[in-house]
N, C-alpha and C positions, 0 to 999 in steps of 0.2 A: 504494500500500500504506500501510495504518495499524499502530503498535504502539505499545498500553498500556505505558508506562514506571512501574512502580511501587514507590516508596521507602518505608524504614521511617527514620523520625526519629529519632534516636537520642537528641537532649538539646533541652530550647527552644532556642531562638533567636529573637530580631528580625529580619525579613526586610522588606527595602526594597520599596514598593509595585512601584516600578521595579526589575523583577527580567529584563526578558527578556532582557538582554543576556546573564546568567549563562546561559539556556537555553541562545541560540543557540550561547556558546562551549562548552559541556558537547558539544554536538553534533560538532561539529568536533573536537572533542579525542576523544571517543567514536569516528567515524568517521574519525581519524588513527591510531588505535590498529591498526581492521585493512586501513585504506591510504590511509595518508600521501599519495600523490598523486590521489586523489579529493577529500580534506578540502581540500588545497591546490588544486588547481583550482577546486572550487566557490569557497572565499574569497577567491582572487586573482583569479579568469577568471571564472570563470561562464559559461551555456551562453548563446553570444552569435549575435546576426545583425544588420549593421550597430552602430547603438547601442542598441539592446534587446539588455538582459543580466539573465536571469532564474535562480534557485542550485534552484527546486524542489523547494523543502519549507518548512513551515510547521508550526507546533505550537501547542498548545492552554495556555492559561493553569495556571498548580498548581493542583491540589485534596487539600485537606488535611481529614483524619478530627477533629482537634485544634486548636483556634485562634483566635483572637481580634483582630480589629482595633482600631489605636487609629491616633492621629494619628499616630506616630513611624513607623508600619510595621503587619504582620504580624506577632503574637507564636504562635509554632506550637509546642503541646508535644510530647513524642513520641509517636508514633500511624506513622498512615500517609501519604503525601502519593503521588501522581500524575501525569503529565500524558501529551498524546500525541500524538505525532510524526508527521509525514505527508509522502508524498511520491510523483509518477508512478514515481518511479526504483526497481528493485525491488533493485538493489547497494544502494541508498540505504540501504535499513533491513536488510538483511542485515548489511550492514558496521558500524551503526549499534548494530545490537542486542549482536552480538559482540562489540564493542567495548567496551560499555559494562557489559557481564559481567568485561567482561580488568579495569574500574580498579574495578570492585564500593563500595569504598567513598571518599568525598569529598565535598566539600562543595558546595551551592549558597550564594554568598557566604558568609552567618554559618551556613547550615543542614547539622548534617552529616546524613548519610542513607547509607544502604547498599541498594544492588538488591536486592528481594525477587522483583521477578518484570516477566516483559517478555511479554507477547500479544500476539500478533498479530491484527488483527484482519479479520476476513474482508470479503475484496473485493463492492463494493455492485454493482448492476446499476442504471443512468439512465434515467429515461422521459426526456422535448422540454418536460416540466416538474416542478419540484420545489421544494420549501417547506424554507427552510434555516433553521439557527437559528445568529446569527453569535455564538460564543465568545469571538473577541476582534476590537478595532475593524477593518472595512474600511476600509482609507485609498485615497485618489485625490488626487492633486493637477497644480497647474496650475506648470510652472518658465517664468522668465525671466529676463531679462539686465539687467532694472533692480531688481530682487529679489535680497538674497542669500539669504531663503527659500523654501519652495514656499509655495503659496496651498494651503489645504488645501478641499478643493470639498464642498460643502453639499447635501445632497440636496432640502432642503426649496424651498433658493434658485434651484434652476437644475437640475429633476428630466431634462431633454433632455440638458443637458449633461454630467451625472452618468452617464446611461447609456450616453452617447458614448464616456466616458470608460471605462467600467467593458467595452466590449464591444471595445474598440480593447484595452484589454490583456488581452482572452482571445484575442482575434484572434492577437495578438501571441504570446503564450504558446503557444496552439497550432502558429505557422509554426517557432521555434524548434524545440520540441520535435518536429513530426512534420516539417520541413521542406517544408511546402507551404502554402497559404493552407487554412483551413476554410471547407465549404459552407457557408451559413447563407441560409434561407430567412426566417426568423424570426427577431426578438429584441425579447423586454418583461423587464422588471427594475422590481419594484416592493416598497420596503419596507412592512411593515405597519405604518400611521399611525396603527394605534390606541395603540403606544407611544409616540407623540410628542403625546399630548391635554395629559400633564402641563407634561412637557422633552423638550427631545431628548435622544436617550439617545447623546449624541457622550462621547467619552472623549480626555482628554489623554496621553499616556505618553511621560516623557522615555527614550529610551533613548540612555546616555551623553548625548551634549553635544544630541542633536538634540528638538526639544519635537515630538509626531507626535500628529496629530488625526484621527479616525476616527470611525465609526458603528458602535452595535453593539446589533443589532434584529433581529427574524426577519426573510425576505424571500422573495419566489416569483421563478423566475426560468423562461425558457420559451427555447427554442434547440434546437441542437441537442445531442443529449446528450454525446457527446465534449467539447463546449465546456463543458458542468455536468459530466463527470467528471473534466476537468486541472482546475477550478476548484476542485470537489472535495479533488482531491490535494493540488495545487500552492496554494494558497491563492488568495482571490479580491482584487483590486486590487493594489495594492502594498504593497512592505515585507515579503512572506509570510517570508522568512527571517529578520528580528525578530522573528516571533510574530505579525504581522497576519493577518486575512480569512481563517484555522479556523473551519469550519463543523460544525455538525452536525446 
């Protein structure tokens, strides 16, 4: 399930490019409102199987009516501002939405804003192929034990291993969530290279302490459709509950 989160700004503010952290905590504190022990689960536990722990939602970057970039930030004046939340879980955005009608008005860091309106958005239907437009960066990475960071993995560099990587955590994400392996017959994943003639269109975004590098390009992908519709949901790669791998 999808739902339009939509705010009215109430006065400018500066807003930090690096803002998803406010999202995901809006969310948690939203869906703490009308149950405390799901908020806390997802941020403590997570829906686990071995060491694959995936939380099951992911959200879309703000978009604001009013505003202006500069090097310090976001200057947003009052108008309207948006964004929108997603997730397999269908408690997920009922408790979600409630919730976040119950604290109506607050701030995103310096930005205050009051709920004007939450939609939902009507559930899609997946072909075994579809053309996605990624919203915010898909990340992948590689962890080790001589690393205290991840390696963040490069589409251009190592396209077999990029999509090894990208099909092992839908894999994954699916045994979790339905508890069984998915059938897959097929699997191709291909970003469209005509956005990368310039640059690549990779994105840096520090959230808190952690610097996180991702891609963010249209792409087609071909499977099975349940695997394109948790991907859907749930976000595609890692990190989805930061705000990564929102498509649309």
């Amino acid at each position: 399930m999808r739902a339009l989160i939509k705010f009215e700004v109430r006065s400018k503010a500066l807003l930090p490019y690096n803002y998803q952290h406010a999202l995901t905590a809006l969310i948690y504190r939203g869906l703490g409102v009308e149950s405390a022990k799901l908020a806390t689960f997802l941020h403590d536990i997570g829906f686990r199987k071995g060491k694959k722990t995936f939380k099951f939602f992911t959200f879309s970057p703000l978009s604001f009516t009013n505003y202006k970039t500069t090097k310090e930030g976001i200057i947003v004046f009052p108008g309207t501002a948006s964004f929108t939340v997603s997730s397999p879980l269908p408690e997920f955005i009922d408790y979600l939405t409630s919730g976040l009608w119950a604290l109506r008005n607050f701030k995103i860091i310096t930005l205050p804003v009051s709920i004007i309106e939450i939609a939902a958005i009507p559930l899609r239907n997946f072909t075994d192929e579809e053309l996605f437009t990624l919203k915010s960066p898909l990340v992948l990475a590689i962890k080790s034990q001589e690393k205290a960071t991840p390696t963040y993995l490069s589409y251009v560099e190592d396209k077999a291993l990029y999509k090894e990587k990208l099909l092992n955590n839908l894999k994954n994400k699916y045994l979790v969530y339905y508890g069984c392996e998915p059938r897959i017959d097929y699997f191709d994943f291909a970003f469209d290279e005509r956005h990368f003639q310039t640059k690549l269109p990779t994105r840096l975004i520090t959230y808190k302490d952690q610097k996180i590098r991702g891609l963010c390009a249209p792409f087609k992908i071909k499977t099975n459709p349940e695997l394109i519709s948790l991907g859907y949901y749930a976000g595609f790669g890692e990190k989805n509950s930061m705000g990564f791998g929102f498509v649309e």
